[in-house]
C-alpha distance (Angstrom), angle and dihedral (degrees) to the residues before:
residue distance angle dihedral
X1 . . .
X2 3.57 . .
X3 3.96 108.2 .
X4 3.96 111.0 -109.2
X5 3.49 110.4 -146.3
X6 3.93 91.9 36.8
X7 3.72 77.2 68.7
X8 3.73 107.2 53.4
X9 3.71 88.5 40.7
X10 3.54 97.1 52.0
X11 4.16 97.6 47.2
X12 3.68 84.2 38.6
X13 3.98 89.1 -135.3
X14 3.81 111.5 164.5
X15 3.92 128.1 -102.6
X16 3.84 107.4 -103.7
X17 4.11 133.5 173.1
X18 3.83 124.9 -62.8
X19 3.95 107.8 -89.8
X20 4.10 100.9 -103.5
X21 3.48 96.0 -123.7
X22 4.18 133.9 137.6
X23 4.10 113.0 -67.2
X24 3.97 112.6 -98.7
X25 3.96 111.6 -87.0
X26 3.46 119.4 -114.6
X27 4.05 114.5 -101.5
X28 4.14 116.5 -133.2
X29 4.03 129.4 -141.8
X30 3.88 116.3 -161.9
X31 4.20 98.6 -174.7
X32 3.56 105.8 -163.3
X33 4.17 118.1 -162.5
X34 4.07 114.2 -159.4
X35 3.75 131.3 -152.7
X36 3.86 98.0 -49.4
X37 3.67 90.4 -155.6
X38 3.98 96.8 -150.3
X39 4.34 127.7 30.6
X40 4.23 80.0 -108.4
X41 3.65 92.1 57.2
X42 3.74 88.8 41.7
X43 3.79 99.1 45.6
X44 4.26 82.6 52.7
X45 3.48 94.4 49.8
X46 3.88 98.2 55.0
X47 3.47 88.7 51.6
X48 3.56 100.4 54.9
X49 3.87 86.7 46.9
X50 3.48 85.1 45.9
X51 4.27 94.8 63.9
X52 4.05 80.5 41.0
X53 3.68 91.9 70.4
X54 3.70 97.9 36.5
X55 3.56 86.4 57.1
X56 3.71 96.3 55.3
X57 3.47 92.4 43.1
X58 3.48 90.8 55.1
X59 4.06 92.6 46.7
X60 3.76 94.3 48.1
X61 3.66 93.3 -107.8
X62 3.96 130.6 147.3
X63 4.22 113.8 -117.3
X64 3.28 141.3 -169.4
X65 3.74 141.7 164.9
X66 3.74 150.6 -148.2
X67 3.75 131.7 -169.5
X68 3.82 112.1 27.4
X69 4.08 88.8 72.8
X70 3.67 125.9 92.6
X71 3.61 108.9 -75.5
X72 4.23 118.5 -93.3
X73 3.80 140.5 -153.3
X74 3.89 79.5 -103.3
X75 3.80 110.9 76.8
X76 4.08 111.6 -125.6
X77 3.94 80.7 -114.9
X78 4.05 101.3 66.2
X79 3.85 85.3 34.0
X80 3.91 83.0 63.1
X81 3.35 98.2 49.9
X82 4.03 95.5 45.4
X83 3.46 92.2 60.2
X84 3.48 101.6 49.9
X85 3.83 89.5 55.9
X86 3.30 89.0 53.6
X87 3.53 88.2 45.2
X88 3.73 88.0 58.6
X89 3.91 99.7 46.8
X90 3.90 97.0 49.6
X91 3.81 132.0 35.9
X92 4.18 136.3 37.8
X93 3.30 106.4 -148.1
X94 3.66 133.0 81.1
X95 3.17 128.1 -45.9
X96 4.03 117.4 -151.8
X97 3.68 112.4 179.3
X98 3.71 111.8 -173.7
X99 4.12 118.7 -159.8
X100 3.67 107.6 -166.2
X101 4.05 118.8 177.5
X102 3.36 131.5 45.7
X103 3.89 154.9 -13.9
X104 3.56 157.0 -145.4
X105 3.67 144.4 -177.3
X106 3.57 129.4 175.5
X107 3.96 97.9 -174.3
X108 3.64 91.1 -86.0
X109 3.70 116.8 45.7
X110 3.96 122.3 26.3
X111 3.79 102.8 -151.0
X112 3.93 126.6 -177.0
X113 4.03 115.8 -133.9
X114 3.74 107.9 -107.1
X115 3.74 121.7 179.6
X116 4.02 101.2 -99.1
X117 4.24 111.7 -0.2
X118 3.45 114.1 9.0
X119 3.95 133.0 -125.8
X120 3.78 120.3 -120.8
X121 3.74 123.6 -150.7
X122 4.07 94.3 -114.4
X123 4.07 81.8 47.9
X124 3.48 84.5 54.2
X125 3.43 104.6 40.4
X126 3.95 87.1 52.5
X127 3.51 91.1 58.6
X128 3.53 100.6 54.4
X129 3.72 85.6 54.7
X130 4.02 96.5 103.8
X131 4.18 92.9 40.4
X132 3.54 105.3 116.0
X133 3.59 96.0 174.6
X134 3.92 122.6 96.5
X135 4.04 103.6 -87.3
X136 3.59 134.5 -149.6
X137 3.64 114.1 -169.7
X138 3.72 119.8 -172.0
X139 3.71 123.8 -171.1
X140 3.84 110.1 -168.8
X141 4.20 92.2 172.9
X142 3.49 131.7 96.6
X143 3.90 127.2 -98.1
X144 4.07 83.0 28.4
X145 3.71 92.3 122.5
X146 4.16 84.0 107.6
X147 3.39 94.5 60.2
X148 3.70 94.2 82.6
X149 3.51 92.6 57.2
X150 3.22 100.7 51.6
X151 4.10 99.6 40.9
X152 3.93 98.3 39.8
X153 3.72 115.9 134.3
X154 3.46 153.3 118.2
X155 3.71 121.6 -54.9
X156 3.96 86.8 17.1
X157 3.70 138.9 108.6
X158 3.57 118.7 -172.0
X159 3.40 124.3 -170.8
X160 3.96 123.0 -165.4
X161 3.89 128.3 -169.1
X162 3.84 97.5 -137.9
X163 4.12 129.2 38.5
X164 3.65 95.5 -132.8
X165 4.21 138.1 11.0
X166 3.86 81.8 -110.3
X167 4.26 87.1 82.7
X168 3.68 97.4 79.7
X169 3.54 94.4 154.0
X170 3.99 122.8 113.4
X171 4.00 103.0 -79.8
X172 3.93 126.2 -141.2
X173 3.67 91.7 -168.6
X174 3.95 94.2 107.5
X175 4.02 97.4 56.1
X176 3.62 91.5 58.6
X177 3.59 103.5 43.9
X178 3.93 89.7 45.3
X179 3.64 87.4 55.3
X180 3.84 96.9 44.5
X181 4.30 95.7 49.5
X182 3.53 86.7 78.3
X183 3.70 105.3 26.0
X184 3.60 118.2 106.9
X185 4.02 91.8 -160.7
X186 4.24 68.8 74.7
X187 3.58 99.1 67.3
X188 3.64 96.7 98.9
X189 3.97 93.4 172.8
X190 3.69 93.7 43.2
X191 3.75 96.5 -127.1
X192 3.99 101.8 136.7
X193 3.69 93.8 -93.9
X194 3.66 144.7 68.3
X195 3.93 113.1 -126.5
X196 3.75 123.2 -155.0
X197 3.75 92.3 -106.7
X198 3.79 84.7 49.8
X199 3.74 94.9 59.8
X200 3.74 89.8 34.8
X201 4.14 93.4 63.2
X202 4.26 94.1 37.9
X203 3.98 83.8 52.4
X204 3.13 97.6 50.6
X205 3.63 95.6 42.6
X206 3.49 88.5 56.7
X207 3.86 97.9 48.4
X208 4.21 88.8 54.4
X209 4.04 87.0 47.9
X210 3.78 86.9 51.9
X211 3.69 90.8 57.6
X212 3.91 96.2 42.0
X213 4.12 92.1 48.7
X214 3.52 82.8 52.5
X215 3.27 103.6 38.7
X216 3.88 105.0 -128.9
X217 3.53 143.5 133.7
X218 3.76 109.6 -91.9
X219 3.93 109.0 -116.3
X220 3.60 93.4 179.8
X221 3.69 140.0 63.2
X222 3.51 128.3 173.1
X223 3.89 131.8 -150.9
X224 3.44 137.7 -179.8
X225 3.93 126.0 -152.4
X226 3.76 125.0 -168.1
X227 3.99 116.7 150.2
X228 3.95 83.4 74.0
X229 4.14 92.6 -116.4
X230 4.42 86.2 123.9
X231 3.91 86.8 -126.0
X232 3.75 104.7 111.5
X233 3.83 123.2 -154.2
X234 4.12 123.5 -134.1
X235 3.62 130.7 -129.1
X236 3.97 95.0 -106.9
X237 3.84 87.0 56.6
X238 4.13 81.4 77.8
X239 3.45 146.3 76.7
X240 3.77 119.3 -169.0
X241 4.12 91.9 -30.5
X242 3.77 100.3 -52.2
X243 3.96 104.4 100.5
X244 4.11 102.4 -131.3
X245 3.81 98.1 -174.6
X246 3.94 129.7 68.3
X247 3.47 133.4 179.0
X248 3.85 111.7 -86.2
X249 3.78 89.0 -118.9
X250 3.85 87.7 64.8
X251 3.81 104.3 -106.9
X252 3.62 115.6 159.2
X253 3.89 123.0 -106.0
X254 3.99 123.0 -122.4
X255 3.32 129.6 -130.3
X256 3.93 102.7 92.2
X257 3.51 92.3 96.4
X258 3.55 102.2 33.1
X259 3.98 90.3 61.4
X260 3.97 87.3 56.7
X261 3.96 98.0 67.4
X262 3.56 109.8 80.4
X263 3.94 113.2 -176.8
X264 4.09 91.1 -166.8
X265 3.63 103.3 26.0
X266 4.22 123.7 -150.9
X267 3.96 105.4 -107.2
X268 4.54 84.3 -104.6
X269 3.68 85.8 63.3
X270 3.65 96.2 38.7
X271 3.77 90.4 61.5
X272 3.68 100.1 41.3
X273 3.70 109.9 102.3
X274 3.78 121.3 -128.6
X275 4.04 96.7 -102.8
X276 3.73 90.0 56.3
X277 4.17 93.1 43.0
X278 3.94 84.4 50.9
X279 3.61 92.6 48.9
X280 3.85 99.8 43.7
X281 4.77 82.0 43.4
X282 4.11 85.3 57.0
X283 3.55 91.7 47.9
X284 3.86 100.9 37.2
X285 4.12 76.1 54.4
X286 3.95 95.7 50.2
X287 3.78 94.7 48.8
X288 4.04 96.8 53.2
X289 3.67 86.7 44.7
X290 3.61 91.5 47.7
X291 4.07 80.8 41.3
X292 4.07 92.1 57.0
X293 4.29 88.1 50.2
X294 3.45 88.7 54.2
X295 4.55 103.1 117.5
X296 4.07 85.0 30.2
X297 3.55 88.8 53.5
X298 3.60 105.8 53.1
X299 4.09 117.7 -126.3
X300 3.97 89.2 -98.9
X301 3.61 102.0 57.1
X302 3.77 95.7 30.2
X303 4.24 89.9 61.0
X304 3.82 90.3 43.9
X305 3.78 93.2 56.1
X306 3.72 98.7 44.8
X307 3.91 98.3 38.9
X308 4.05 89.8 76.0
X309 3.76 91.4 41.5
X310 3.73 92.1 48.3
X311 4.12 84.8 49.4
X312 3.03 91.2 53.9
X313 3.46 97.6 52.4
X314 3.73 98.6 52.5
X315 3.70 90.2 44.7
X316 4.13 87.6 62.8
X317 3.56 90.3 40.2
X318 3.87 87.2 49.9
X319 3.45 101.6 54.7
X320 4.07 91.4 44.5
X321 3.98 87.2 60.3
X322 3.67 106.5 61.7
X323 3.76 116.7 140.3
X324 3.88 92.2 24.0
X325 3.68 96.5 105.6
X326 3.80 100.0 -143.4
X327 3.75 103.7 178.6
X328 3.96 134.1 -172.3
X329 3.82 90.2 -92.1
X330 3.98 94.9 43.1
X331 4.10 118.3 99.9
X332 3.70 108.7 -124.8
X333 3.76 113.0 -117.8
X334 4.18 105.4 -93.5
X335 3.55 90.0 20.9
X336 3.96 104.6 100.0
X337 3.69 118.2 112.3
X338 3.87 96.2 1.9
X339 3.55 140.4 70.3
X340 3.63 96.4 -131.6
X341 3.66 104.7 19.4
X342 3.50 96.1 -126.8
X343 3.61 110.4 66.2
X344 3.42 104.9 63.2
X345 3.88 122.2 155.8
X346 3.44 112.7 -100.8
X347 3.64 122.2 128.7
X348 4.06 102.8 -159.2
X349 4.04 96.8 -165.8
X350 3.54 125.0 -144.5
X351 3.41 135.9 110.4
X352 3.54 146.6 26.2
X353 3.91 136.6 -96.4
X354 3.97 92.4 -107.7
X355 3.78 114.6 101.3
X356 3.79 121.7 176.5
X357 3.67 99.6 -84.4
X358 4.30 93.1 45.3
X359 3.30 113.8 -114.6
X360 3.46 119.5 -135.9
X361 3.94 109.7 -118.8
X362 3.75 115.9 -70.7
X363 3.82 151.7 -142.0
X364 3.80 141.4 -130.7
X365 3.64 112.2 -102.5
X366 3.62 122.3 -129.7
């Protein structure tokens, strides 16, 4: 995310009013806890679904839960799906929902473990169909590498714990990324707030430096997909949170997306209204498009198409700042230690290049 006040400052555009437009709407997190298998399993699971809905109570955000309650007339399955409909008649705001337990895959269907039937990731993905709302979809299990395939789409990140449904093994994934939503060791750009990409990279840079301190084989390998192509992208793909490999057939990286959900936002994006966040998304969008088109481009006609974007930008920003009293000898929040505030280097480990559909070999981008 490009840093706001770094923005205003720099194109020394003046502070203005707030735009009058609606008040933000409120995000929701549904955690949902499988079949834990074994009371250790189970005792792990609360706890992860535990920091889940701290973190949303700390953000402002609705929760709910399923699984790690005493067992209904209603299996944990048809609970699932009765939320998400109601999920997809009522709110605007995000939607995160959060699958922590375990997998399967028998080299045609990746399910995840529910208490009672379990869900499968077409199932799931056929579900979804009717939510309108911007999803995040994170599958903590095992063998949930297929989930990206089949849930990819626009307005949707979805994160899974393994690359493939080949990594059966128990994964750690969900620990680390419930820890790192709401730690500010997370905040990689230094903004105030943790994004989902954010807490996607420190997990899985603390998964891989489980398995070096140990010294084990890796068995699992997160990725994250968010431009809706079904790829996915791994941690080791970035540096700081700009993605600076692609596949060497030239699909685009994720990320862009990702680093716009913000489960406990900083107060500036707390009091931004939803018109302005959408507007500063689309343009957040446009300039790492414009970003990726860079050598094709040429340097002339790449800087005249960003500059009014980047205007705009600060001119939003601007406006959203009054009263903050950022002078010519203040730092702009996200700024320290970085020119931009966003490309900061930190390599967060993890994963390999394979996603579920193979990508062929690959290339730094520009």
């Amino acid at each position: 995310m490009i840093p706001p006040a770094l923005l205003a400052f720099s194109l020394g555009i003046a502070l203005g009013p707030a735009p009058a437009d609606d008040e933000p709407t409120r995000p929701d997190v549904l955690v949902v806890v499988g079949a834990p298998g074994s009371p250790e399993y189970g005792e792990q699971f609360r706890s992860w679904a535990d920091r889940w809905a701290e973190a949303a109570s700390a953000g402002g955000a609705g929760s709910s839960r399923i699984g790690d309650d005493e067992p209904g007339a209603v299996p944990d399955r048809d609970r699932l799906r009765e939320a998400l409909d109601a999920a997809s008649a009522s709110g605007s705001g995000p939607l995160w929902l959060v699958f922590i337990g375990h997998g399967t895959y028998d080299g045609r269907a990746a399910k995840f473990n529910l208490r009672g039937p379990d869900v499968t990731a077409a199932e799931l993905a056929e579900w979804l169909g009717a939510v309108s709302r911007p999803l995040a979809v994170i599958n903590c299990s095992s063998s949930s590498g297929p989930f990206i395939n089949a849930l990819s789409g626009e307005d949707r990140v979805v994160i899974t714990a393994t690359r493939s449904g080949d990594e059966q093994n128990f994964s750690r994934f969900g620990g680390p990324l419930s820890e790192a939503i709401a730690d500010p060791d997370a905040d990689l750009d230094k903004d105030e707030q943790v994004s989902l990409l954010e807490a996607f990279l420190t997990a899985s840079g603390r998964v891989a430096e489980f398995y070096r301190t140990d010294a084990r084989l890796a068995t699992e390998h997160a990725l994250l997909d968010d431009n809706g192509d079904g790829r996915g992208t791994p941690a080791d793909w970035f540096r700081g949170v700009r993605a600076t490999r692609r596949a060497a057939d030239g699909a685009a990286a994720d990320g862009i997306r990702a680093h716009q959900f913000h489960l406990i936002p900083s107060d500036r994006e707390r009091s931004m209204p939803d018109a302005s966040r959408a507007r500063r998304d689309a343009i957040e969008e446009e300039l790492a498009a414009l970003r990726d088109q860079k050598e094709t481009l040429g340097e002339e006609a790449y800087y005249a198409r960003i500059e009014p974007l980047l205007i705009e930008l600060a001119r939003l920003y601007a406006s959203l700042e009054a009263g903050e009293g950022l002078g010519s000898g203040s730092e702009a929040p996200g700024t320290k230690g970085t020119a931009s505030g966003t490309d900061r280097d930190q390599g967060p480990g993890g994963g390999a290049s394979e996603t579920p559909s193979e990508r062929d070999g690959e290339e730094p981008i520009p």
